[in-house]
N, C-alpha and C positions, 0 to 999 in steps of 0.2 A: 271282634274284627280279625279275621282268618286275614296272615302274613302270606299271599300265593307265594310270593318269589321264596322267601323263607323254606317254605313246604316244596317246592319243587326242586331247589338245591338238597334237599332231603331225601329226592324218589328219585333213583336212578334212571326210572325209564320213562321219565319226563323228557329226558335227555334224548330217545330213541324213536319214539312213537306220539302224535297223538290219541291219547287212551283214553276212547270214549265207551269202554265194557265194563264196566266195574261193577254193572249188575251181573257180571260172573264172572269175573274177578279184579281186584283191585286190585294196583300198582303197591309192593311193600316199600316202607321207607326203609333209606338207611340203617337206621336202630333197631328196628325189626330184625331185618339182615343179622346184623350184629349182634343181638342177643342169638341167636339163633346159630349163628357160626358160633359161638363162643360155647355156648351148649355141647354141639357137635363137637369139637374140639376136645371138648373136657372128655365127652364121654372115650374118644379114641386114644385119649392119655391115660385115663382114671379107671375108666369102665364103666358100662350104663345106670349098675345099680348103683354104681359107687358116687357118679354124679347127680343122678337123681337123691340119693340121701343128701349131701354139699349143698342140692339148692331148692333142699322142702322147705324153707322159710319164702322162697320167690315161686315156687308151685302153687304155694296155700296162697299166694298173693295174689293169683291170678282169680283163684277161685271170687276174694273178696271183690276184686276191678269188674268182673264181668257181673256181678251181685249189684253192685253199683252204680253201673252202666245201666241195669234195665230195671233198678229200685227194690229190688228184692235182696234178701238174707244170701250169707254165705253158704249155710247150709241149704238154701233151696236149689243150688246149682249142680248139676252134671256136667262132665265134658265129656264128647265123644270124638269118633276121627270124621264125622261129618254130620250137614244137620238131619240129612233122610233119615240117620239111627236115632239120633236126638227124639226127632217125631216122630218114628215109629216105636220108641223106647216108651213115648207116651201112649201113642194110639191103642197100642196092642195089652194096654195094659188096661183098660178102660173094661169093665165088666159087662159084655151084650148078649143078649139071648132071641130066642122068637119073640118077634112082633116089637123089637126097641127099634126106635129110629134116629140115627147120623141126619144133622140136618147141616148142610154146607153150603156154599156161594158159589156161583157159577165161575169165576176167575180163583176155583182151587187149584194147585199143582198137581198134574198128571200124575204121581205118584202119590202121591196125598188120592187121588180118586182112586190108585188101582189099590190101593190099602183100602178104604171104604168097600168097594166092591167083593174083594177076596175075603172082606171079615164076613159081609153080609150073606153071601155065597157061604161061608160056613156055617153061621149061626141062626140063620131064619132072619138076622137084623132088615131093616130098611132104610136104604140110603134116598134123602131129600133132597133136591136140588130148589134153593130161593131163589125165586126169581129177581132178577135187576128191576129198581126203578128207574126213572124216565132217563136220568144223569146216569145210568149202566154202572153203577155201585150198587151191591146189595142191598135189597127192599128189607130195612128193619121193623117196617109194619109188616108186611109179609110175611118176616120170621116170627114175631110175636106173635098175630097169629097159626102161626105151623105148631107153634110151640105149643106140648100136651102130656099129658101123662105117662107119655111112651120115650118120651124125648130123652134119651141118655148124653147126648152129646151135642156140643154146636161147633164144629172146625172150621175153621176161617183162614183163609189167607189175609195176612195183614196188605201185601203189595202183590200181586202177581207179578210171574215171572214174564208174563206176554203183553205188560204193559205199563203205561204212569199211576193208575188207578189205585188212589189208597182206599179201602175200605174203611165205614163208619164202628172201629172196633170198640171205642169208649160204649159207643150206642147199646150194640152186641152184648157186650160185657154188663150191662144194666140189665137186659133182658134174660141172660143168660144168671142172674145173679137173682134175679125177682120167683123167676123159675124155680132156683136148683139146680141148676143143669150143668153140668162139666162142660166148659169152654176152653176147647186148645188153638192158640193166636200160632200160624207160620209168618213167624216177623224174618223170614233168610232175607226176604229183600228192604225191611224195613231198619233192623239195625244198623244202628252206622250210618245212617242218611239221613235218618232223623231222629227227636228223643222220640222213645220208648222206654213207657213208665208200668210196668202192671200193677201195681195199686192203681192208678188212675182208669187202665181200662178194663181192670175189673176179671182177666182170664184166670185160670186154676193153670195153664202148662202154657209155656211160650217156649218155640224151636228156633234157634238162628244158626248162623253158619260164620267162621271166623272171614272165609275169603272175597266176600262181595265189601261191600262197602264199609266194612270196621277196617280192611286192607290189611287182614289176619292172611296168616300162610295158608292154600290148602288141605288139606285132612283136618281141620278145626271144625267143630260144632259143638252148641251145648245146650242144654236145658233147664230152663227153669221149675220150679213146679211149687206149688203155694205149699205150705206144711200144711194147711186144712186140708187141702186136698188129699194126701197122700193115705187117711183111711179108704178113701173110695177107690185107691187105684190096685190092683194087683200084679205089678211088676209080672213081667214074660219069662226074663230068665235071670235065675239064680247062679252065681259063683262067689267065688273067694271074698272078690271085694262088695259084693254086696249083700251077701249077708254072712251071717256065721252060726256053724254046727250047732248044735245044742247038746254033742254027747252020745245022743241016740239017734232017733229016726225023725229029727226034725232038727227046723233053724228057724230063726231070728232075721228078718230084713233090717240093715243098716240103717243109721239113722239119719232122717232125713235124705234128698232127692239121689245119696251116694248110695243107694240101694237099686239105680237105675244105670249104674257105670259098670262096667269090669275092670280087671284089675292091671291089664295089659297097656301101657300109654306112650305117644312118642311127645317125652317131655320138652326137646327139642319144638314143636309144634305149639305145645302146649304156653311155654315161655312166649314163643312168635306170637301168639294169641294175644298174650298177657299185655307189651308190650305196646301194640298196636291199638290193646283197650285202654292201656295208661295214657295216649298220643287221643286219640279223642277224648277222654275225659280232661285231659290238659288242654287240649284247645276246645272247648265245651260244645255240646252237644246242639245248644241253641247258634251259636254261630257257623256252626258247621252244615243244618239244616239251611240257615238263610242264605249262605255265599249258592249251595249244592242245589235248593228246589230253584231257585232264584236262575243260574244256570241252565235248568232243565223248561221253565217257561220262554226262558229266552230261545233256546236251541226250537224248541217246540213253534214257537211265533215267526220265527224266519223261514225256517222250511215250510208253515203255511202259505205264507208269502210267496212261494216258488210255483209258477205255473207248473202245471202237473201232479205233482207230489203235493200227499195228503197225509195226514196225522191221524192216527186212530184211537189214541187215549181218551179212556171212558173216564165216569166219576165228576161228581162236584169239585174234590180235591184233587190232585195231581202231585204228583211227586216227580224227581230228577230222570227219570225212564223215557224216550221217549221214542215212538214206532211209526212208523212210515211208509208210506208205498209210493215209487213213482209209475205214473201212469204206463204198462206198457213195456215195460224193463222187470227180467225176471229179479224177483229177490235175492238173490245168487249172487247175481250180478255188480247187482248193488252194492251188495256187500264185497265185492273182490276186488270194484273200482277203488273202494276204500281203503281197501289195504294197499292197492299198487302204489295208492296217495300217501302213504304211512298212516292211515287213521285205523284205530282197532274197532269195529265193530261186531254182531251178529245179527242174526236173526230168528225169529222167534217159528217155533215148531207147532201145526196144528194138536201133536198127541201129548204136547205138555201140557196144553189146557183143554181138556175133551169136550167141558161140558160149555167153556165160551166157544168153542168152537164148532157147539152145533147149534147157535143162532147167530154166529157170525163169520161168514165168509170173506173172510182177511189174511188167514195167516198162510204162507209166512208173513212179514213184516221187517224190513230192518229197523231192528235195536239197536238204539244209542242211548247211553248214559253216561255221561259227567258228574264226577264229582269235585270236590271244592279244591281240589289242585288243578284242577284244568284252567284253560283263559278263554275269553271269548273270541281272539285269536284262532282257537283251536276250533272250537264251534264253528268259523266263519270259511275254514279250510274244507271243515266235513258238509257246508251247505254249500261251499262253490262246487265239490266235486259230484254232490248229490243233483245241482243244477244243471251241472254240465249233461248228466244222462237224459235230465226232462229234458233239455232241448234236442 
């Protein structure tokens, strides 16, 4: 049972705004803050290097919370200053030649596609686009059969960014496992909203990002990466921290997924990470999902209710994301009435998701997502003002 009042005495900008963006960025707590001022602090007293040695007992601690947050080893973790390097730390590392093929879901992340495209454009690879079943979630019959001899990769968006739609990754991860085939999960919107476990859904790399829904600081991101997996991968770029000399005319890659970092970090960030992953794992991951997807059907159910305005989330399942158009009123719009309101929202971009957006003529979309500090109070602010434009 998530304590709201508790938790919003906590976020200071509870106090300020109703903050219904947290799928691009979340409100930090208090303690967050303050791990992170205290950081800063030190290093302007002590000095950078000199605080980061004082608090590599709380560094290495982050490594193990975000291990444990997503079920995996300490040493399968990376951290980065965000998650596009995270998965692109994985992607580019992924061995493709003529005639391999990327096969992917149509609610990938724009940049996730213009990586697919610029590898395949160098290498002769071929990038797959799976088509949606009837429920506009990825066809996992479809990909099993796509899947063949050529198949190097399967990249999957766990949640897209242009909507509620959680993808079937457990599914994926079975077929991707039966295969052979290196499966990289984009969970940036799935962390922190709900558990994710990769033992259970079976990926080799998963990318997240500290500032969406963990309500990490931005410039956070990190990666996972199975230790089976890491013979098949060939890291992009080599330095200090990831690997070491050998003396002559060759090195050594670090061991385990710290062969995929540099050596450069703002520990400050890093701690804020930490902290924020110790705050969900303290109020657990299961009740965190039920107050937040719980939330996100309710917000979703009232705005259908609303003459005019319409709801676009795809998918059997659905998650706390929720997208909308009213009839007639530019998306813009929408979203500026919101803010006048104090509510934070966005909207979502046709060239963030390229390939939903060439069989579905929706976007933009205002985006709303709540998470498990919000009230339904707050919800009911962001459907009066959204009502007031339908009529």
């Amino acid at each position: 049972m998530v304590d709201v009042d508790a938790l919003r005495a906590r976020t200071p900008g509870c106090a300020q705004r109703v903050h219904l963006n947290n799928a691009g960025a979340g409100l930090l707590a208090q303690p967050t803050v303050d791990v992170m001022v205290g950081h800063l602090r030190w290093e302007a007293e002590i000095g950078g290097y000199e605080a980061a040695d004082a608090a590599r007992d709380d560094i290495a601690a982050v490594y193990a919370a975000v291990a444990e947050l997503v079920g995996g080893a300490r040493e399968e973790i990376a951290f980065f200053d965000n998650a596009t390097h995270a998965w692109n730390a994985a992607f580019y590392s992924v061995p493709l030649g003529p005639g391999d093929r990327i096969l992917t879901g149509r609610a990938e992340y724009g940049s996730n596609v213009l990586a697919y495209l610029q590898v395949a454009q160098r290498t002769g690879a071929e990038v797959v686009v799976v088509p949606n079943d009837g429920s506009g979630q990825l066809d996992t019959t479809a990909l099993a059969d796509l899947v063949d001899e050529r198949t190097r990769l399967i990249g999957l968006s766990h949640v897209p960014t242009s909507g509620g739609l959680v993808n079937p990754a457990v599914e994926v991860g079975r077929i991707a496992r039966e295969a052979g085939v290196l499966y990289l999960l984009d969970a940036t919107q799935s962390v922190g909203q709900f558990p994710v476990d990769v033992r259970e859904i079976g990926c080799d790399m998963l990318s997240a990002t500290g500032r969406k829904f963990l309500r990490g600081p931005r410039g956070t991101g990190f990666l996972w990466v199975r230790s089976a997996a890491l013979e098949r991968l060939d890291p992009y770029v080599a330095e200090i921290r990831s690997a070491t000399w050998d003396g002559g005319r060759g090195f050594t890659w670090a061991d385990g997924a710290r062969r995929f970092e540099s050596w450069e970090n703002s520990y400050v960030n890093q701690l804020g990470l930490g902290a924020a992953v110790r705050q969900a794992l303290d109020l657990g991951m299961d009740a965190i999902a039920a107050r937040t997807l719980a939330l996100g059907a309710t917000l979703r159910e009232r705005l259908d209710a609303v003459p005019g305005v319409s709801t676009h989330d795809l998918g059997s399942n659905r998650c706390a994301i929720v997208t909308a158009k009213v009839d007639g009123v530019p998306t813009a719009e929408v979203v500026a009435a919101l803010a006048r309101a104090g509510v934070n929202a966005t909207a979502t971009v046709p060239e963030d998701t390229q390939f939903d957006t060439e069989v579905r003529d929706v976007h933009p979309l205002v985006r709303l997502s709540p998470h498990y500090y919000n009230t339904e109070s707050e919800l009911d602010r962001a459907v009066e003002v959204i009502a007031g434009l339908a009529r």
